[in-house]
C-alpha positions as CSV (number, residue, x, y, z in Angstrom):
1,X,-40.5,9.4,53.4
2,X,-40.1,5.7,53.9
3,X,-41.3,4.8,50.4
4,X,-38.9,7.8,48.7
5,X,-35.8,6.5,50.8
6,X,-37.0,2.5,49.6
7,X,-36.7,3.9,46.1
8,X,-33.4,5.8,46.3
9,X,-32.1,2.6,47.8
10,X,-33.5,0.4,44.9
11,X,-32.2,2.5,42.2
12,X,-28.9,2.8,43.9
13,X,-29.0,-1.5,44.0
14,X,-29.9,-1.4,40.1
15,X,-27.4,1.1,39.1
16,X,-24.5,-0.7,41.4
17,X,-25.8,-3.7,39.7
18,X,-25.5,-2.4,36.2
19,X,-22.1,-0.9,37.0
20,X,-20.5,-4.5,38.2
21,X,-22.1,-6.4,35.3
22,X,-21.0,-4.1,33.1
23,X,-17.4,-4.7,34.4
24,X,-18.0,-8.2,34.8
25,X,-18.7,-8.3,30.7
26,X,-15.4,-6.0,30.0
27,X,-13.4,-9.0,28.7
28,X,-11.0,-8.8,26.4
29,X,-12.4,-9.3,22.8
30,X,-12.4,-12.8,21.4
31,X,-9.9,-13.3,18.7
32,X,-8.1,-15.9,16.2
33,X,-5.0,-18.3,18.0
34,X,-2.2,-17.0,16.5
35,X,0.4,-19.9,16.6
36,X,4.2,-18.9,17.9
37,X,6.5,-19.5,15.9
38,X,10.8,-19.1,15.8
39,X,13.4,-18.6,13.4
40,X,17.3,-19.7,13.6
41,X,19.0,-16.6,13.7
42,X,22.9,-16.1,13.7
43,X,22.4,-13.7,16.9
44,X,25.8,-13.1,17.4
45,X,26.5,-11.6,14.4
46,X,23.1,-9.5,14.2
47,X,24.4,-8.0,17.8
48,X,27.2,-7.2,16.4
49,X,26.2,-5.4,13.3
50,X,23.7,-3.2,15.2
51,X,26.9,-2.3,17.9
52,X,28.7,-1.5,14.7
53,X,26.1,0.6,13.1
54,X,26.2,2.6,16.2
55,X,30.0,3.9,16.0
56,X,29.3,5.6,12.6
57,X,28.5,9.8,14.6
58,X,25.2,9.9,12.1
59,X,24.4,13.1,13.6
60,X,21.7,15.2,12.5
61,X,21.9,19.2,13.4
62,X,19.4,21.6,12.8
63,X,22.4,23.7,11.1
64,X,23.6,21.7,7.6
65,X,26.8,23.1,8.5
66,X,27.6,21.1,11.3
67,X,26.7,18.2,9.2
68,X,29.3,15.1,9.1
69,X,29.1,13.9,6.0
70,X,32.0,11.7,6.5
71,X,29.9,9.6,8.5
72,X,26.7,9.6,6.7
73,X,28.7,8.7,3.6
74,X,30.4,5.5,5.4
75,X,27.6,4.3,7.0
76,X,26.0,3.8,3.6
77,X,29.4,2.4,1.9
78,X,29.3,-0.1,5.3
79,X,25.4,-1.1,4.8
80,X,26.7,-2.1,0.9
81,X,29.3,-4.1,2.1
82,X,27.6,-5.7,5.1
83,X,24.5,-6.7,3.3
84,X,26.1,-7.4,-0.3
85,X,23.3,-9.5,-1.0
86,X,20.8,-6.8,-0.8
87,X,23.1,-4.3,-2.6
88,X,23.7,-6.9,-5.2
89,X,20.1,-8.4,-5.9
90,X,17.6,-5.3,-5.2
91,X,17.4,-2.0,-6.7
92,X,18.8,0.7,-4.9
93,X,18.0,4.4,-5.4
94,X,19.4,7.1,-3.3
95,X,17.6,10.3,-2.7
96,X,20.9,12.0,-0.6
97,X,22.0,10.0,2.1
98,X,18.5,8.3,2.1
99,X,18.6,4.7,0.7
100,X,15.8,3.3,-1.1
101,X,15.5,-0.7,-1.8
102,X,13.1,-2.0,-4.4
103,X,12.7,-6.2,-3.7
104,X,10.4,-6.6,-6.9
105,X,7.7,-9.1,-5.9
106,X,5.9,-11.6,-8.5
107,X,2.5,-10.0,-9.0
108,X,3.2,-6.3,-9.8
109,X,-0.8,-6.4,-9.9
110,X,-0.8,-5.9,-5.9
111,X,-0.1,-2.6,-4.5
112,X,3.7,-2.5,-2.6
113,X,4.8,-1.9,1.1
114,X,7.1,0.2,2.9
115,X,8.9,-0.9,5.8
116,X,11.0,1.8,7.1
117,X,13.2,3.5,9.5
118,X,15.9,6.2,9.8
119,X,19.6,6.0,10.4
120,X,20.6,9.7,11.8
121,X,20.2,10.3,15.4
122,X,20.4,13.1,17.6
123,X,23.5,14.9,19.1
124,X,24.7,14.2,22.8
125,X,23.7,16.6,25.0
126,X,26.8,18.8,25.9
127,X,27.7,18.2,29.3
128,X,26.0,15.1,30.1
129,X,29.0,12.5,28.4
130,X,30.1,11.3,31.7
131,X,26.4,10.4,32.6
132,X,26.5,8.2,30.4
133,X,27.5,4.0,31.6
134,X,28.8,3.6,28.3
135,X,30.3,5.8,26.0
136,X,27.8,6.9,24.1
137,X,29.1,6.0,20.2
138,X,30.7,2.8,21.4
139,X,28.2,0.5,20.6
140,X,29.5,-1.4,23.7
141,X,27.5,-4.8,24.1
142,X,27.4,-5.2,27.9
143,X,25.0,-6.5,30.9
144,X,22.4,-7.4,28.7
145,X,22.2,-4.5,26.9
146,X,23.6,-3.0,23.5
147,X,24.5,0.5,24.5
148,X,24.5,3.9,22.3
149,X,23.0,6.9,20.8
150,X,20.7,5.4,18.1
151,X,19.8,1.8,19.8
152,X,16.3,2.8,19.9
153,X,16.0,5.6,18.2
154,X,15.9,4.0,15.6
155,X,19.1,2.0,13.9
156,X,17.8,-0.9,15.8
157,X,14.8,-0.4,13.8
158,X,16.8,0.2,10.4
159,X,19.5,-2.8,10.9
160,X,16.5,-5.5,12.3
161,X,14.7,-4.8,9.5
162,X,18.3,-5.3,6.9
163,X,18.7,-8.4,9.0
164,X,15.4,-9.7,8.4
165,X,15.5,-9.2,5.1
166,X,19.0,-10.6,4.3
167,X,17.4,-13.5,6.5
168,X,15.0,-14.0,3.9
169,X,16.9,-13.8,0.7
170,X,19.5,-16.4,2.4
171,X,16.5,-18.8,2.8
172,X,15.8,-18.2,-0.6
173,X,12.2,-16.1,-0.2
174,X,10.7,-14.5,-3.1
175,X,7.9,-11.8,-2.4
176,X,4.7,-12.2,-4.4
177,X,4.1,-8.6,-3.1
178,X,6.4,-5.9,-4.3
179,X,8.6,-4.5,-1.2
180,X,10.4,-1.1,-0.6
181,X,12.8,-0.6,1.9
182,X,13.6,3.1,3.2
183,X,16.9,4.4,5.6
184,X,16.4,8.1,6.4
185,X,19.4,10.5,7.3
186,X,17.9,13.5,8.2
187,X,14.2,12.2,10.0
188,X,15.4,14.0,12.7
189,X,15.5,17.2,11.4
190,X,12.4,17.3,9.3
191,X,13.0,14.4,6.3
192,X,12.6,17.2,3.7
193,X,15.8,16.1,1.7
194,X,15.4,12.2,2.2
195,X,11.6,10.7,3.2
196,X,9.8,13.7,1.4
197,X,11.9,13.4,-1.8
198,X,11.3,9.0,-1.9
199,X,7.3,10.1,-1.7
200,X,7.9,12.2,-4.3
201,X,9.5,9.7,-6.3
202,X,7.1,7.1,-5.7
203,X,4.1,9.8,-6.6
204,X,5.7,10.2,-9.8
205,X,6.4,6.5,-10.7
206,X,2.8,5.8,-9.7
207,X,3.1,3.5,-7.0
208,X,0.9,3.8,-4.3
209,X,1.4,1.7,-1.5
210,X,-0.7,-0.6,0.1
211,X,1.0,0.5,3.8
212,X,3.9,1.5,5.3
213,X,5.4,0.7,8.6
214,X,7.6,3.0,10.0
215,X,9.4,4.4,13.7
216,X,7.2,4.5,16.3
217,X,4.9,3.3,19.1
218,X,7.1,-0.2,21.1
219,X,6.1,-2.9,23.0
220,X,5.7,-1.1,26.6
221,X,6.1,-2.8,29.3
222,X,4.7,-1.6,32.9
223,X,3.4,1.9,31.2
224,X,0.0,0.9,32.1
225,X,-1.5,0.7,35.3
226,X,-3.0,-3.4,36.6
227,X,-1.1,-5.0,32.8
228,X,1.2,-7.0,33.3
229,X,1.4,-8.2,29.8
230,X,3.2,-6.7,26.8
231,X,1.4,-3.9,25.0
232,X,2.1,-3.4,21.4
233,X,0.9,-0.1,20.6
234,X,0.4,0.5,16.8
235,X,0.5,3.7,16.1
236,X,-2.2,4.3,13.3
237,X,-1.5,8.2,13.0
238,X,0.7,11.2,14.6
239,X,0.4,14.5,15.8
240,X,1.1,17.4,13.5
241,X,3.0,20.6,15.1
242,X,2.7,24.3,15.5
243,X,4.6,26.8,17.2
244,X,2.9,30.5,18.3
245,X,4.7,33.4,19.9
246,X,3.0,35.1,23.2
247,X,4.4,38.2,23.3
248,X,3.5,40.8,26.2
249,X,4.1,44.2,25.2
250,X,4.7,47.4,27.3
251,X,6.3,50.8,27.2
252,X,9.9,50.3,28.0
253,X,11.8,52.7,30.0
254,X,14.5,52.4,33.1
255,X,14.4,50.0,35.6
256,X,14.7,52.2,38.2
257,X,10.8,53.0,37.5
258,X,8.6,49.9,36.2
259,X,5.1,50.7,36.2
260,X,2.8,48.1,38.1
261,X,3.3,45.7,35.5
262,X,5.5,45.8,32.5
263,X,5.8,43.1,29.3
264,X,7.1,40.4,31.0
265,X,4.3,40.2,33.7
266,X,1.5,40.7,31.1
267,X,3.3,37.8,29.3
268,X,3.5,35.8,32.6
269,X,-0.1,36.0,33.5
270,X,-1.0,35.1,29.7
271,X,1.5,31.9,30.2
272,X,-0.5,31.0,33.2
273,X,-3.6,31.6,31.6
274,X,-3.4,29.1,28.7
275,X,-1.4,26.3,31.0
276,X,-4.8,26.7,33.1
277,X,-7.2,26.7,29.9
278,X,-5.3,23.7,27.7
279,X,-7.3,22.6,24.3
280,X,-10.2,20.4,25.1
281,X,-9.4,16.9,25.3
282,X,-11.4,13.4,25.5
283,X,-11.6,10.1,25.5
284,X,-13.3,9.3,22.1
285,X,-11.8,8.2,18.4
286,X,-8.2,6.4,18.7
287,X,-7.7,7.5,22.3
288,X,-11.0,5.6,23.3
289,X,-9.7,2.6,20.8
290,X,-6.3,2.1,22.8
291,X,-8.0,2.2,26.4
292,X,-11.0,0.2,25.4
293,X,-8.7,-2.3,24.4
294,X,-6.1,-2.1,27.0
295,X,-8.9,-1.9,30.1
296,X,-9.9,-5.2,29.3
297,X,-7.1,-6.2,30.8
298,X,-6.6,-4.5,33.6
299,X,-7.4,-5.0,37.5
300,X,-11.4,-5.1,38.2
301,X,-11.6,-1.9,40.1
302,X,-10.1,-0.4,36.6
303,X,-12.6,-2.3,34.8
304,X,-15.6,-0.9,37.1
305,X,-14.5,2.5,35.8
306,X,-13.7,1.9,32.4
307,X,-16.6,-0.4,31.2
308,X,-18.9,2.6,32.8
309,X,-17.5,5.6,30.6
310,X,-20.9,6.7,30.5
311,X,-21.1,7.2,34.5
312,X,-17.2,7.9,35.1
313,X,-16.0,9.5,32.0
314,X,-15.2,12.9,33.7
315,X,-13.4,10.9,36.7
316,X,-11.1,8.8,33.6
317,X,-10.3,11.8,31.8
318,X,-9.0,13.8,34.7
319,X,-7.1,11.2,35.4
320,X,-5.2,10.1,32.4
321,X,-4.9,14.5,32.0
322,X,-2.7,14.1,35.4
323,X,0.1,11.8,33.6
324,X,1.8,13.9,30.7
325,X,2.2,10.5,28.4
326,X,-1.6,9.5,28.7
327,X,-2.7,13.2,28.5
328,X,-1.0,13.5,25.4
329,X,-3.2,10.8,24.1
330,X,-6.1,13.0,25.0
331,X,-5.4,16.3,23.2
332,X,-3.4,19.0,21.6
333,X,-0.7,19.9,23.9
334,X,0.4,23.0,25.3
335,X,4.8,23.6,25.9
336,X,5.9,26.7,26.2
337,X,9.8,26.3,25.9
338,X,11.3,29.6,24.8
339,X,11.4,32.8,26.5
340,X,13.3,36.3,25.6
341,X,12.7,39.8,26.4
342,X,15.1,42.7,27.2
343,X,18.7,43.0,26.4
344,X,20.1,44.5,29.3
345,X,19.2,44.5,32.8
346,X,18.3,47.8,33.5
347,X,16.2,47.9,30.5
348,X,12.5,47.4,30.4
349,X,11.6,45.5,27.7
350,X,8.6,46.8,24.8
351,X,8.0,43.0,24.0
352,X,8.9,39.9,26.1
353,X,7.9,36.7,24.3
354,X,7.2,33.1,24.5
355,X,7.5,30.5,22.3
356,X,4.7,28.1,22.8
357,X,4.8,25.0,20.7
358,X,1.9,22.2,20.0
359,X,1.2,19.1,19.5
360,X,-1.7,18.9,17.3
361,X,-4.0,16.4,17.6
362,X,-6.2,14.9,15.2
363,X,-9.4,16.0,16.1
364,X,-7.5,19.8,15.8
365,X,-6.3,22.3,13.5
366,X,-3.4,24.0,13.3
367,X,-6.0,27.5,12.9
368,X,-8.3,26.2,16.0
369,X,-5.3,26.1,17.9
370,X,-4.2,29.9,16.7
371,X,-8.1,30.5,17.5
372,X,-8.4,28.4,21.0
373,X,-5.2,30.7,22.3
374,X,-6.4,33.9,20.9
375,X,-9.2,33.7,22.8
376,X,-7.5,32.9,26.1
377,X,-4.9,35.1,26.2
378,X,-4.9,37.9,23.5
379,X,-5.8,41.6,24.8
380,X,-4.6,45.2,24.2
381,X,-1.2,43.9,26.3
382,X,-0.8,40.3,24.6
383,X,-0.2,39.7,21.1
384,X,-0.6,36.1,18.8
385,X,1.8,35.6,16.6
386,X,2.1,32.2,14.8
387,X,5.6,31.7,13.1
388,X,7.5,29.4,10.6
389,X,8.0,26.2,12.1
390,X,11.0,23.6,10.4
391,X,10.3,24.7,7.6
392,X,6.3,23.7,7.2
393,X,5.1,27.0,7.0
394,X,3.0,27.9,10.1
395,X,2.9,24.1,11.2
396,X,1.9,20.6,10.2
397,X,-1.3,19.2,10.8
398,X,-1.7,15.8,12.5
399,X,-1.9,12.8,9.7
400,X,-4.8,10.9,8.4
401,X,-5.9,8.4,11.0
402,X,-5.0,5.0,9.4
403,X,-7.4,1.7,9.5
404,X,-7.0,-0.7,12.7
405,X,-9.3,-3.0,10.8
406,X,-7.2,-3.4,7.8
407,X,-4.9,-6.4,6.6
408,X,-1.8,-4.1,7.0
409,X,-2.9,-3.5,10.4
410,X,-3.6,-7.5,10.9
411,X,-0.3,-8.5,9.1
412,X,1.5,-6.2,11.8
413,X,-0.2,-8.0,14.8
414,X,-0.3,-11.5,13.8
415,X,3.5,-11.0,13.4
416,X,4.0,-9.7,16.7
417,X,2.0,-12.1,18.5
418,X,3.5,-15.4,16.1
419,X,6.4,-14.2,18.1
420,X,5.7,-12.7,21.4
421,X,2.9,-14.9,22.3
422,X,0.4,-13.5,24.4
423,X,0.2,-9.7,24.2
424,X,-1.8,-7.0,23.7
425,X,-2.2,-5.3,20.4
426,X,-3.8,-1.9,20.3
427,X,-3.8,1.0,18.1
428,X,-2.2,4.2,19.4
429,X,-1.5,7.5,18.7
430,X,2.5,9.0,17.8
431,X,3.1,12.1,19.9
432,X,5.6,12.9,17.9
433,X,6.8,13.0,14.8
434,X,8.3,10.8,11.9
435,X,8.9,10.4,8.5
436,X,5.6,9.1,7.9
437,X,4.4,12.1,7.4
438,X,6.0,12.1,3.9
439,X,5.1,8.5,3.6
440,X,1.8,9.1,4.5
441,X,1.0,10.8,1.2
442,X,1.5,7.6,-0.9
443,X,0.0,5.0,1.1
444,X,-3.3,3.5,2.2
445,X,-2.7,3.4,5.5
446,X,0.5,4.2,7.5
447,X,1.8,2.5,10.3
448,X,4.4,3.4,13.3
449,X,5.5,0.7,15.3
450,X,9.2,-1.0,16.7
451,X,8.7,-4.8,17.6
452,X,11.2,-4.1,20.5
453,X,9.9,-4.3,24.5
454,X,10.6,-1.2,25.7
455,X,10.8,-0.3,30.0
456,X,10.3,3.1,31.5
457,X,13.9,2.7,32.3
458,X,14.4,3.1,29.0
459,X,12.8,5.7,28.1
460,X,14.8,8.3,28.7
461,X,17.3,7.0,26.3
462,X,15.2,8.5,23.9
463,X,17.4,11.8,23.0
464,X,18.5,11.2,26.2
465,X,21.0,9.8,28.5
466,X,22.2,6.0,28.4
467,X,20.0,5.1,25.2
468,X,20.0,1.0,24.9
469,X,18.5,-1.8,23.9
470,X,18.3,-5.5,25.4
471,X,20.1,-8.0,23.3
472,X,17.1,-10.4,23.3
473,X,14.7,-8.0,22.7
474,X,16.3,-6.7,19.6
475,X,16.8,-10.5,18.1
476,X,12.9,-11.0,19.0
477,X,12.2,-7.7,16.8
478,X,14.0,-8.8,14.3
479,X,11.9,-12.1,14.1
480,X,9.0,-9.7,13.9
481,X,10.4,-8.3,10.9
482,X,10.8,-11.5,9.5
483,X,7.5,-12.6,10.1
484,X,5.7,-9.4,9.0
485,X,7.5,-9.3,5.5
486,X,6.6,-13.1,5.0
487,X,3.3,-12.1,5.9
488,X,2.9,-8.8,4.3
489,X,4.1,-10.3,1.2
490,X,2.5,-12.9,0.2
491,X,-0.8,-12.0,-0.5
């Protein structure tokens, strides 16, 4: 007994051992210096171009109808005349109310970039105006902040990356590499009549891109747990999209006698059913990528776990799956967000249905997802029904995961570190959608990232409530921009 209990205490020494070294040797990886650098920027007048760009009500609604066209068309008539030079010295081709720049480079023997962003923005939600510090289509620059709907999301993204480029042409900067420059008007419904018409274009001109860089992933700050550094996520793909109906059927008939359980509890147990039996997820691919990266940084007692996936895996998973951001990261997700059944209250429905959207991850299809919830919930009293969804037929798949090893990837976080300093760069994975899904189709590799810091304070701005941006942080993006067309141009 002695000997066995001498043993079980050795092996528990080694494997403690093992576990600590292991931690001990979870440094974060050894890379280049990248030097900082600045740039003299008129920051005034940048601040006050992006608070202007916000007053134009570039609303996108899912019915054209509601469309304001009057503000779509003057927000392109006041890009012309704010940034004459571009208009004046680069091609511009307009696909609707998208905008497409061509800055012809020197060596039309190297492939072209994209950088991109989108101009439309989503409407105020009714009732919530007087939530808001500022009014929300003001623009108002104020305690640090430049307040509005679209300061993140994304004419921040769309005038930093006109500043940066007027920037350049003012310093006299010739590209050797070819650059395109892309303003969407309707991402937010889809792209179909702006983004998806430019790939078109491209396809048929024969340009395929060396990358793009649109909307996406920001510089989060205080989203991971033990960081206290910066973490630029670069979002090297996105999640794709379907939407299924659950629909409970039952007999109908008067209220007055229900049987046990009619349509809308045969749809309530299925709901429950496939909230308790979600896609399988895991840490593995991209997901594993960002959080090997990240962990590296993070406290010791994280490390312990983290550099020991292969003892702890089950314990990390469960974890992240507890937070909806990091569980996202992790799989397909599961939202049901629509429910109808019978018309009157008396009246016991024949069907009651949900509609369940996902968020399809990579590793997925939009059919193993039909199949996954199938399986979980359908039965002589629940029904599967996929439907159209924005117009993609019965969804859209998640994009090709683009390279983290390429020079488009290292162009993108050189650039952010020349001007940040000391941050974490890591690739990441979109959880929603952009208009790099169309761009996606003519480039190498495609790209999602804003060079902006962004706090959870911020983040429900995002087709939220009190959307802003700091004032530094924009004029630091903008030097990103700067930086990454220098860079992504010249060889």
């Amino acid at each position: 007994m002695k000997r066995i209990f001498n043993v079980l205490a050795l092996s528990a020494l080694v494997l403690l051992i093992v576990i600590v070294v292991r931690a001990l040797l979870h440094t974060p990886k050894i890379t280049d210096q990248v030097e900082t650098i600045d740039y003299a920027l008129d920051e005034g007048r940048m601040l006050a171009h992006l608070s202007e760009s916000i007053r134009f009500q570039t609303i996108s609604h899912q019915g054209s109808l509601a469309l304001n066209t009057d503000d779509f068309d003057n927000f392109q008539v006041w890009v012309r005349q704010t940034y004459s030079q571009l208009d004046q010295a680069l091609e511009l081709n307009m696909f609707n109310g998208t905008m497409l720049y061509k800055w012809a480079g020197t060596d039309s023997a190297l492939k072209p970039i994209l950088v991109t962003g989108h101009y439309d923005v989503v409407p105020i939600i009714p009732g919530t105006e007087d939530l808001w510090q500022q009014p929300p289509f003001s623009g108002v620059i104020s305690d640090g902040f430049v307040w509005g709907r679209g300061a993140l999301d994304d004419k921040s993204g769309v005038i930093g990356i006109l500043e940066a480029v007027s920037y350049l042409m003012a310093e006299g900067y010739q590209p050797k590499r070819t650059i395109y420059l892309s303003f969407g008007h309707d991402e937010e419904i889809g792209g179909a009549k702006g983004a998806a018409l430019v790939a078109d274009y491209l396809e048929a001109n024969g340009v395929q891109l060396d990358w793009s860089l649109d909307e996406g992933s920001f510089l989060l700050d205080g989203f991971l747990p033990g960081v206290d550094k910066l973490v630029a996520t670069v979002n090297v793909a996105e999640k794709g999209s379907t939407t299924l109906q659950i629909v409970g059927k039952g007999v109908g008939g008067h209220s007055s006698m229900p049987p046990n359980k009619n349509a809308v509890g045969f749809l309530a147990a299925a709901i429950t059913k496939l909230e308790k039996d979600p896609m399988p997820g895991g840490l593995d691919g991209l997901s594993l990528a960002l959080f090997d990266t990240t962990s590296r940084e993070m406290p010791f007692r994280l490390k312990l776990l983290f550099a020991n996936r292969w003892l702890f895996s089950g314990l990390i998973e469960a974890t992240l799956a507890k937070d909806p951001a990091t569980n996202a990261m992790l799989r397909t997700t599961t939202a049901p967000t629509m429910l109808s059944a019978s018309v009157k209250t008396n009246v016991l429905p024949i069907e009651a249905i949900a509609t369940v959207n996902f968020r399809v991850h990579p590793r997925d299809s939009v059919l193993s997802i039909f199949d996954h919830v199938s399986k979980v919930v359908a039965n002589d009293n629940v029904e599967v029904r996929p439907m159209k969804w924005d117009g993609f037929g019965l969804g859209q798949p998640a994009s090709q995961v683009s390279s983290w090893e390429s020079k488009g990837y290292k162009n993108i976080e050189d650039s952010v570190k020349n001007i940040y300093g000391d941050v974490i760069v890591a690739p990441g994975l979109m959880v929603a959608a952009s208009d790099s899904r169309h761009y996606g189709r003519v480039a190498d590799d495609a790209y999602r990232f804003n060079p902006f810091p962004l706090t959870k304070a911020q983040l429900t701005g995002f087709h939220g409530t009190n959307e802003r941006i700091g004032t530094d942080d924009f004029v630091r993006g903008v030097k990103v921009y700067i930086r990454l067309l220098e860079l992504g141009s010249s060889q």
